[in-house]
C-alpha positions in Angstrom: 0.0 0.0 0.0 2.6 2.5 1.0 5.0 1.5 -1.9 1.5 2.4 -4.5 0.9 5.7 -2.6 5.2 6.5 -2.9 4.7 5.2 -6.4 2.0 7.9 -7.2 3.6 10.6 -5.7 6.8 10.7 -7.1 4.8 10.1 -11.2 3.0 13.2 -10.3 6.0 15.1 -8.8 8.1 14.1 -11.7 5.1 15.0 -14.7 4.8 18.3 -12.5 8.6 18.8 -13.1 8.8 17.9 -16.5 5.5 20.0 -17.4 7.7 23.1 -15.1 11.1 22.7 -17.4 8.9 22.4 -20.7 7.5 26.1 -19.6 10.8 27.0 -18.7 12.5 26.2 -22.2 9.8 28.0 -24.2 9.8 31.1 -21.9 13.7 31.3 -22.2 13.6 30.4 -26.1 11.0 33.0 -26.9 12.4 35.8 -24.7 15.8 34.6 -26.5 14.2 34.6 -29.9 12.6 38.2 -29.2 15.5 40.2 -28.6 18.2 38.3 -30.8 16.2 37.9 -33.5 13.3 40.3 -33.5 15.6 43.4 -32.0 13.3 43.9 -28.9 15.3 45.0 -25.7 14.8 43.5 -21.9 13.3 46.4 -21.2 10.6 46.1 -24.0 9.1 42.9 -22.4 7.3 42.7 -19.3 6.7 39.0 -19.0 6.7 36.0 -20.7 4.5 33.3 -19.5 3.8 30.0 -20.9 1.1 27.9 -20.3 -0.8 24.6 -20.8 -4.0 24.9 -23.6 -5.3 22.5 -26.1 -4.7 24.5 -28.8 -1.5 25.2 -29.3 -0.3 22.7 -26.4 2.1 25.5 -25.1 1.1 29.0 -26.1 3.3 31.7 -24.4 1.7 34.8 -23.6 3.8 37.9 -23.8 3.4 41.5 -22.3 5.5 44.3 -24.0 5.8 47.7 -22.0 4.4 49.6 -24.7 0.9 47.7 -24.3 0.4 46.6 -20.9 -2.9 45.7 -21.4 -2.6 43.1 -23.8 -1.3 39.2 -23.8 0.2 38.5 -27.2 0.1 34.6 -27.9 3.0 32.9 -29.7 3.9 29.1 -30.3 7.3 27.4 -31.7 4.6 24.7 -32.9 7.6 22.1 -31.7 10.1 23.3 -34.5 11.9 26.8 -33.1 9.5 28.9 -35.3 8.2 31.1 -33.3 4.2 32.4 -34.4 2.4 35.0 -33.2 -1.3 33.1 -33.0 -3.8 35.9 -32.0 -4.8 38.6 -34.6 -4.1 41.2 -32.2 -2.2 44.3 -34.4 0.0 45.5 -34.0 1.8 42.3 -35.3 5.0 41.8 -33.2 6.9 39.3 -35.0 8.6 41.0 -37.9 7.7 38.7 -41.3 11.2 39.2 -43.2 12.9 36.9 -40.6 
């Protein structure tokens, strides 16, 4: 009995942990990919938050300092290719790159 309950707990623990590092590694690769890439500064983002959905499985919501008041949702749809999903304008990923 003890052994199941032991069992249980350290599945969950570890599927909590691996969901925690998957967040992580989008959060850094899109704040990575936003100022490398896209020319943004630390300064111009707020926060960068991702999250489970259904649709994408991982979006990553993003607040820039120039509109606080608005989450902008991008996915790397598993391939390092970062999208902007929502039709929110102004569109913050620059096309040409």
């Amino acid at each position: 009995m003890t052994y199941s309950v032991l069992i249980i707990v350290l599945l969950i623990l570890g599927g909590y942990s691996g969901l925690q590092f998957k967040y992580n590694s989008l959060e850094k690769s899109l704040k990575t990919y936003l100022i490398n890439v896209q020319g943004y500064s630390e300064e111009d983002i707020v926060s960068v938050k991702a999250k489970f959905g259904s649709m994408p499985k991982f979006p990553v919501y993003v607040i820039f300092s120039d509109d606080t008041d608005t989450e902008y949702i991008f996915t790397d749809r598993d391939a390092s290719d970062w999208k902007q999903l929502d039709p929110k304008q102004p569109q913050r990923l620059n096309v040409d790159n």
